[in-house]
C-alpha positions as CSV (number, residue, x, y, z in Angstrom):
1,X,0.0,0.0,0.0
2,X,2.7,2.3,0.4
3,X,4.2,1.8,-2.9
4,X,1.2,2.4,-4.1
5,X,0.9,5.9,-2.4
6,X,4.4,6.9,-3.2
7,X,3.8,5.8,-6.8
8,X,0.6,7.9,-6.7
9,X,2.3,11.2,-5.0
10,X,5.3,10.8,-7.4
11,X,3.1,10.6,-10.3
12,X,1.5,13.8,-9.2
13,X,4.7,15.6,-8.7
14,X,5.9,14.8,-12.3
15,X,2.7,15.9,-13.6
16,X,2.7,19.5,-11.4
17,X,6.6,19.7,-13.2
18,X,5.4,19.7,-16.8
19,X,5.7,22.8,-18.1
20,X,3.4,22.6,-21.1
21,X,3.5,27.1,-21.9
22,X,4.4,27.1,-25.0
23,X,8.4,28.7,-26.2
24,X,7.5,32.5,-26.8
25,X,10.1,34.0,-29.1
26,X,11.3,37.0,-27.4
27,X,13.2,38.1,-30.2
28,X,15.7,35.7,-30.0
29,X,16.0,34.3,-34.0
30,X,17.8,31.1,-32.4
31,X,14.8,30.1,-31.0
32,X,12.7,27.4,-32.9
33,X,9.3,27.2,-33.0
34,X,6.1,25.6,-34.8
35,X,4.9,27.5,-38.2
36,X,1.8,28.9,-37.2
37,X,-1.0,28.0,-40.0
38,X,-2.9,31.4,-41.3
39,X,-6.0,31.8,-43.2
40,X,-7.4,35.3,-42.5
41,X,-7.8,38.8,-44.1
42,X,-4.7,40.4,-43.1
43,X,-3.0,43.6,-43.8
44,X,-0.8,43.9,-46.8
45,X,1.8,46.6,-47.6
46,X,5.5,47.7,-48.4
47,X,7.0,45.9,-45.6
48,X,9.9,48.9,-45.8
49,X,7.5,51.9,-46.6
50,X,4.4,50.9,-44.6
51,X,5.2,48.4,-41.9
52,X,9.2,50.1,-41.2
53,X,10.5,46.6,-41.1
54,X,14.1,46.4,-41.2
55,X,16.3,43.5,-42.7
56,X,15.4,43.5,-46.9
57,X,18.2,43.7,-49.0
58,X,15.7,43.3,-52.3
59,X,14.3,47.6,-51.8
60,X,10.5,47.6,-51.3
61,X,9.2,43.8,-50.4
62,X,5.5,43.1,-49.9
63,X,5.0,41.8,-46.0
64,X,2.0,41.3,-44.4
65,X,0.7,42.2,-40.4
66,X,-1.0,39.6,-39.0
67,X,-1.8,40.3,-34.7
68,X,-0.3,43.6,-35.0
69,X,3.5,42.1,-36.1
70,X,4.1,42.6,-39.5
71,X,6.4,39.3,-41.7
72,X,7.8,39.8,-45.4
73,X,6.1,37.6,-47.7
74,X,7.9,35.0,-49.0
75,X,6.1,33.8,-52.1
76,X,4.6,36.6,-53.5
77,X,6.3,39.6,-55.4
78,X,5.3,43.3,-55.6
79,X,5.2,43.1,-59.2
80,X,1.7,41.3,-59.3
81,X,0.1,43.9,-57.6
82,X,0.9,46.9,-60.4
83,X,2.9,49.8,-59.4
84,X,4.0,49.7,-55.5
85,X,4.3,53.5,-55.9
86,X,1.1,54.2,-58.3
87,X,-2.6,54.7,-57.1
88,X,-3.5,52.1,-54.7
89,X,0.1,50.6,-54.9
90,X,1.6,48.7,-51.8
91,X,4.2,51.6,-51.3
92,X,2.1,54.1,-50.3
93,X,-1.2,52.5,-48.5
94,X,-1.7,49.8,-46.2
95,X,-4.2,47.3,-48.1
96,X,-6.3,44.1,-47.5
97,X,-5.6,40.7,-48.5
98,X,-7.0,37.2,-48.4
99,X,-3.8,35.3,-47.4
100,X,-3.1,31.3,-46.8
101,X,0.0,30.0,-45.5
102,X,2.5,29.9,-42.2
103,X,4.9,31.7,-40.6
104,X,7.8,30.2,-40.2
105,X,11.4,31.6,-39.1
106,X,9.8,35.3,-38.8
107,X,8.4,35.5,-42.2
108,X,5.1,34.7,-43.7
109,X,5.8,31.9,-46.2
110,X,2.4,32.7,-48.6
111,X,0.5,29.3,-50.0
112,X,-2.0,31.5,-51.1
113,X,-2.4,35.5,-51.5
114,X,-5.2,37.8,-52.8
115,X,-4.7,41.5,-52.3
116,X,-8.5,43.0,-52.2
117,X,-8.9,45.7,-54.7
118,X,-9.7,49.0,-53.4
119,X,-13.4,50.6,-53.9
């Protein structure tokens, strides 16, 4: 009986232990984590001219905000979209877009991606 009760407070123990709070990236790129599926309406821009992100050697690079942190887009290029610094271009408003795909690495890797057109 009293292995019994040891095994059952031991048990208890391990399980009080677990930690099972996910890994929060702080900001630290060594950190590996899960891509995170998306399927929304997300905002859509210049991720240089709109969003001020930081890190592009390529010039102006579509990115997309998604729970107010904004990714470049991989898979998807400005070029599609018209002008990036005519009417309605990505350069100079923020715009909508129906978007599919993960994040992975601190980028938005784009399975699918519809910019809405503007009324």
């Amino acid at each position: 009986m009293k292995k019994l009760i040891f095994i059952l407070i031991f048990s208890l123990f391990l399980f009080a232990c677990n930690d099972s709070k996910p890994v929060v990236d702080k900001g630290n790129e060594d950190i590996q984590s899960k891509p995170i599926k998306v399927s929304s309406i997300v905002e859509a821009a210049c991720g240089q001219c709109q969003f001020k992100i930081e890190g592009s050697n390529n010039g102006c690079d579509i990115a997309v905000r998604i729970n107010d942190k904004a990714y470049f887009a991989d898979g998807v290029e400005k070029s599609q979209y018209g002008n990036p610094h005519g009417k309605n271009g990505i350069c100079l408003e923020i715009r909508k877009a129906k978007v599919e795909g993960t994040v992975e690495n601190s980028r938005f890797v784009a399975t699918s991606f519809d910019l809405i057109p503007v009324d």
